[in-house]
N, C-alpha and C positions, 0 to 999 in steps of 0.2 A: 703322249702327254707333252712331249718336248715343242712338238709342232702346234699344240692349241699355245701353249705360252708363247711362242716366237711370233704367232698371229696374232695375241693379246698386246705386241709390243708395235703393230703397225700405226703409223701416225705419223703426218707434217712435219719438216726440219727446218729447224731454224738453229742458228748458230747462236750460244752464249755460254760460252768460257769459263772452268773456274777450276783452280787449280790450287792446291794446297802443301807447302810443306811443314811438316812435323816431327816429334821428337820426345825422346825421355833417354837422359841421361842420371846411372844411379850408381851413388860411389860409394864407398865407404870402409872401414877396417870391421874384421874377422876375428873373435876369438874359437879356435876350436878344440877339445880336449880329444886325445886318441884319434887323432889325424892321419896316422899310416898302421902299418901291421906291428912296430916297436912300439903302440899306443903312446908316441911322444905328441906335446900339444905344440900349436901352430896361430902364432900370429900374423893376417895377410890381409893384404889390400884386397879387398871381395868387389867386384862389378855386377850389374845387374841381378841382385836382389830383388829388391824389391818390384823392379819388373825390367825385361832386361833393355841394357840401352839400346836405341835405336833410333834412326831416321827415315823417315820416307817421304813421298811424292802421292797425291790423293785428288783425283781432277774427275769434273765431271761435262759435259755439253748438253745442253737442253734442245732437242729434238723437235718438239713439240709435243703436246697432247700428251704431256706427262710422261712420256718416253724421252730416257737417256741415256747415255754414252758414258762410262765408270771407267775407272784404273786406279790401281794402288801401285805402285813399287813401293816396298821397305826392305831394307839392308841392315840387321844386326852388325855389333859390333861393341868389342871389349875397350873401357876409357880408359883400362892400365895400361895396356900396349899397344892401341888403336888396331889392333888386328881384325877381319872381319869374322862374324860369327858362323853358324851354321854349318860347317865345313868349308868355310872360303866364297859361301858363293854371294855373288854382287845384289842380290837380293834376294836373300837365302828366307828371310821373316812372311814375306808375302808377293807375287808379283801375279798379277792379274787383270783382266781386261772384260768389259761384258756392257751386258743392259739392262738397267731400270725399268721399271714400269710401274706410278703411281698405282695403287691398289690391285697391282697384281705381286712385283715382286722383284728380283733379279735370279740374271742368269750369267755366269761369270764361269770365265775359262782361264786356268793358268795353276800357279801352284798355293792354294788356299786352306784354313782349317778346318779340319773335322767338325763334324756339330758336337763330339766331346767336348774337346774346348771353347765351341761357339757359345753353348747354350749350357755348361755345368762349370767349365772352369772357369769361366771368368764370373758366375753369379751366386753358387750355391758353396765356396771351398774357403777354407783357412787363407788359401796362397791367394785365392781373387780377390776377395775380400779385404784383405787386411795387409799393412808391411812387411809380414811375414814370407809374401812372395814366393820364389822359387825353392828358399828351406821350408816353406809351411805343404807344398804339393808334394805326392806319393812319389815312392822311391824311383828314378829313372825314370818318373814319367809315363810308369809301366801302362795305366790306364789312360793315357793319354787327355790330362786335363791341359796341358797348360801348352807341351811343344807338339801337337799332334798337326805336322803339315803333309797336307800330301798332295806330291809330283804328278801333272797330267790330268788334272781333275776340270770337271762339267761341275757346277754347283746351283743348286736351286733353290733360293730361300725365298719362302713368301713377304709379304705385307703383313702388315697385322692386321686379323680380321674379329674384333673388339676381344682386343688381348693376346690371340691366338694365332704362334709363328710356328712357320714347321718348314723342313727342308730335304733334302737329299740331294746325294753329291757322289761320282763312282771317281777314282781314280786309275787311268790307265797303265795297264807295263808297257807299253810301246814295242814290246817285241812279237815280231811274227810268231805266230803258232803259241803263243801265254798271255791268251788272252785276260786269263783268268790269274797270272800271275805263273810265275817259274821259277826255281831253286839256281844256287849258282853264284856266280861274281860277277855274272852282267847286272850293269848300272840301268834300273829304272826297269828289273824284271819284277818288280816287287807290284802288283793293284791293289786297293785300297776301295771301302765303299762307305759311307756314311749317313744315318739317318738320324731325324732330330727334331723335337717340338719344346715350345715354353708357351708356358699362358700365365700372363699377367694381370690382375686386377688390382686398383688400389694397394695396400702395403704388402698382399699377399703375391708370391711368385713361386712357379714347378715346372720343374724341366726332367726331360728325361734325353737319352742321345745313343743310339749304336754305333762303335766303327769296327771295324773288322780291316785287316790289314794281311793279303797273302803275303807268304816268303818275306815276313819286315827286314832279314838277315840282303834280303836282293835290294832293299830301296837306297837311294843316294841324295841324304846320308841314309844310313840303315837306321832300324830304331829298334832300341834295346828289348831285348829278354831276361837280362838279368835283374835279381834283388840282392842289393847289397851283394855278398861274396859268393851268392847263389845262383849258377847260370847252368842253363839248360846243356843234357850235352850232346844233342843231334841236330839236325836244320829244325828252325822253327819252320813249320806249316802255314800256320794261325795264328795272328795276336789279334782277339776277340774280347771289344770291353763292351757291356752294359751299366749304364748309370743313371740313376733320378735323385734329384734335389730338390730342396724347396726352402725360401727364405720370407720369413716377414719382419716387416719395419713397422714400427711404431716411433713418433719423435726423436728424439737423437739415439734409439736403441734401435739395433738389426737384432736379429738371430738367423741361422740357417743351420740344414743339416745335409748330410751326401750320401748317398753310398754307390758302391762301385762293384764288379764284378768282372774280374777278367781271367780267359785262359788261354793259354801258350800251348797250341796243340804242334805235337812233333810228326815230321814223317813215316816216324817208325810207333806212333802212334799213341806216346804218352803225353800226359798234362799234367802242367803246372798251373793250379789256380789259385788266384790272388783277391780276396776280398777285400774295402775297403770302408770304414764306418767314422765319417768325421760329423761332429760340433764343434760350434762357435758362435762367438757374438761380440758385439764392438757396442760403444756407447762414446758420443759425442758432449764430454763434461761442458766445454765451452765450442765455441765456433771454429778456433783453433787448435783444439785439445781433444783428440780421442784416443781413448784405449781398448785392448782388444784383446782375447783369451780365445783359445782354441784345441780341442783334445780330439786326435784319428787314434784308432784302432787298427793295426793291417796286420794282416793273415794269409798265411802260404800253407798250400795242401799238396798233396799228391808228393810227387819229384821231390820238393823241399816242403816242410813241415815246421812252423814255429810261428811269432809274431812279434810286431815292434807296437810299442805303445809312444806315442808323441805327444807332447804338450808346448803350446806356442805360446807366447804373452808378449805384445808390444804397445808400447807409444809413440802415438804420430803428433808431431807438432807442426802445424803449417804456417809457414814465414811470409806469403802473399799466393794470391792464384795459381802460383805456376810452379813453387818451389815449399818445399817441407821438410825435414831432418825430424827420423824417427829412433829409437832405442829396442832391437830384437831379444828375445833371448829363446830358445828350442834347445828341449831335452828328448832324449828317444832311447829305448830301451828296448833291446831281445832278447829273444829266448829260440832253441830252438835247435835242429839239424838243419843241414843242407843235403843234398843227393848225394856227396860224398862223403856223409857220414859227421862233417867237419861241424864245428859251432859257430850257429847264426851271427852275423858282424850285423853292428847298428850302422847305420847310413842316411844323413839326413841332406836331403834335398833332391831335388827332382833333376838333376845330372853330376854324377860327381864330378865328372872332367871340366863343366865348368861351375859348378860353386862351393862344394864343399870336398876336400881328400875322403874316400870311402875311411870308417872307421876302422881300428886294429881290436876293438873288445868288439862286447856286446854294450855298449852305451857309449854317446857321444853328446856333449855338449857345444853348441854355439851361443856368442851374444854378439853383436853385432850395432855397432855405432855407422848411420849412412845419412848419406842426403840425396835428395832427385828433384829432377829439374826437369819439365816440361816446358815445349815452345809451339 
């Protein structure tokens, strides 16, 4: 397969240049109630919200005959303390390099997204959709809509062929003899595979996406197994998520819906699985005015047993093209056991360590005053 594509990308070179930088910085203040385990509430400067900040570098060279030459760098990174994101790395968000090919596609080499978050989280969720961002997507990210990168990855996404984009993508563990990925504290034992289609027509859109991620405990960073106060207590094996979405737009009304499907297979052979069932919809009062409502359902079975129910509601106000200041507010509520017996904690956002403290009950509220600025 690999070799009809890279023969599908032969054609004439011609030099012409183009080179892009970009950006989203998003700031704002944080109310949260039951912010640690003494359920005290927490007033704080919150970064990347509504989508996280970040710069990057986006260039391309025209080859001829419609074959080209791509790169992304982008570099995370928090505006309260300028620190970088990801674990530190200098282009931890996206860094990649590959080839276009008019009506056939790209094929890009380097550390890129899942078609989880290609093609469902940024089209069919609460958090892609709307200002609701990083507090409106699932706990940790567990299903991997929104931070799902992975290290060493081949990627192959089509053209659209009237509507119709589909791809796949493996990611390597770099270690001799794990091929398939290995257990451990070596950096980058962890492989990863992904697969994924949307088809568009007029207002109507559906996507679906597999990724599968051996030993995620081996990747760098590693990516979480835990829900709220609820973590596995062997090596993870498997973090395996399936998802389909679907959104239609009608005049200044969207609607969309998700669901999700993920298990956390253990060595020693048990599972944790995680369902997920979101609505929502936005509606554009005036050209600068939209509001937006959103309700997930998630569920934990096997190992932990229980569910959080969430409700999202925000207004975005947009102050010219590139800049808008909106008003959050997300409630979330559990119920439930964890494996140790203990009572389900709420936890809202899609990593605690960078946006919201995990909660100390079972409910947590945020509201949430921000502004973002693209360039």
């Amino acid at each position: 397969m690999i070799t009809a594509i890279l023969a599908g990308f032969a054609g004439v070179a011609h030099a012409q240049n183009s080179v892009t930088l970009y950006g989203v910085i998003d700031a704002g203040v944080t109310y949260v109630d039951h912010a640690n385990a003494q359920a005290k509430d927490l007033l704080q400067y919150g970064d990347g919200v509504s989508q996280g900040s970040r710069w990057g570098v986006r260039g391309s060279e025209n080859l001829g005959d419609g074959l080209k030459a791509i790169f992304t760098l982008e570099n995370g990174f928090n505006s309260g303390n300028g620190t970088a994101g990801q674990g530190g790395a200098l282009f931890g968000r996206q860094a990649f390099v590959g080839l276009s090919k008019d009506g056939v596609g790209s094929l890009t080499f380097g550390r890129q997204y899942s078609f989880s978050s290609d093609y469902l989280g940024h089209s069919y969720t609460n958090g892609g959709q709307t200002v609701a961002g990083n507090y409106g997507f699932h706990i940790n990210d567990i299903d991997q809509l929104t931070s799902s990168r992975i290290n060493n990855s081949v990627k192959f996404r089509s053209a659209s062929f009237a509507g119709l984009t589909f791809g796949a993508m493996y990611g390597f563990s770099n270690q001799a003899g794990s091929f398939a990925g290995a257990p451990g504290s070596t950096a980058g034992s962890s492989a990863a595979y992904s697969f994924g289609l949307n088809y568009a027509k007029g207002p109507f859109e559906i996507g679906a996406a597999y990724t599968n991620i051996r030993f995620p405990g081996s990747a760098s960073p590693t990516f979480s197994t835990t829900l709220a106060n609820a973590s596995i207590t062997g090596t993870a094996k498997d973090l395996a998520t399936t998802g389909v979405g679907a959104k239609y737009s009608i005049g200044p009304a969207a609607l969309w819906a998700l669901w999700t499907h993920t298990d956390i297979d253990q060595i020693a052979g048990r599972i944790t699985t995680f369902n997920a069932y979101e609505a929502g919809g936005k509606y554009a009062f005036t050209p600068i005015l939209t509001g937006a409502l959103g309700y997930t359902y998630m569920q934990a079975k096997d190992l932990t047993n229980g569910h959080w129910n969430q409700i999202d509601a925000s207004v975005d106000y947009t102050l010219s093209k590139r800049t808008d200041v909106y008003l959050l507010g997300i409630y979330q509520d559990a119920s439930g056991k964890t494996a140790k017996n203990a009572e389900l904690q709420a936890q809202i956002g899609s990593s605690a360590s960078s946006y919201l403290p995990a909660a100390g009950t079972d409910s947590q509220l945020a509201v949430r005053a921000g502004i973002r600025h693209t360039f």
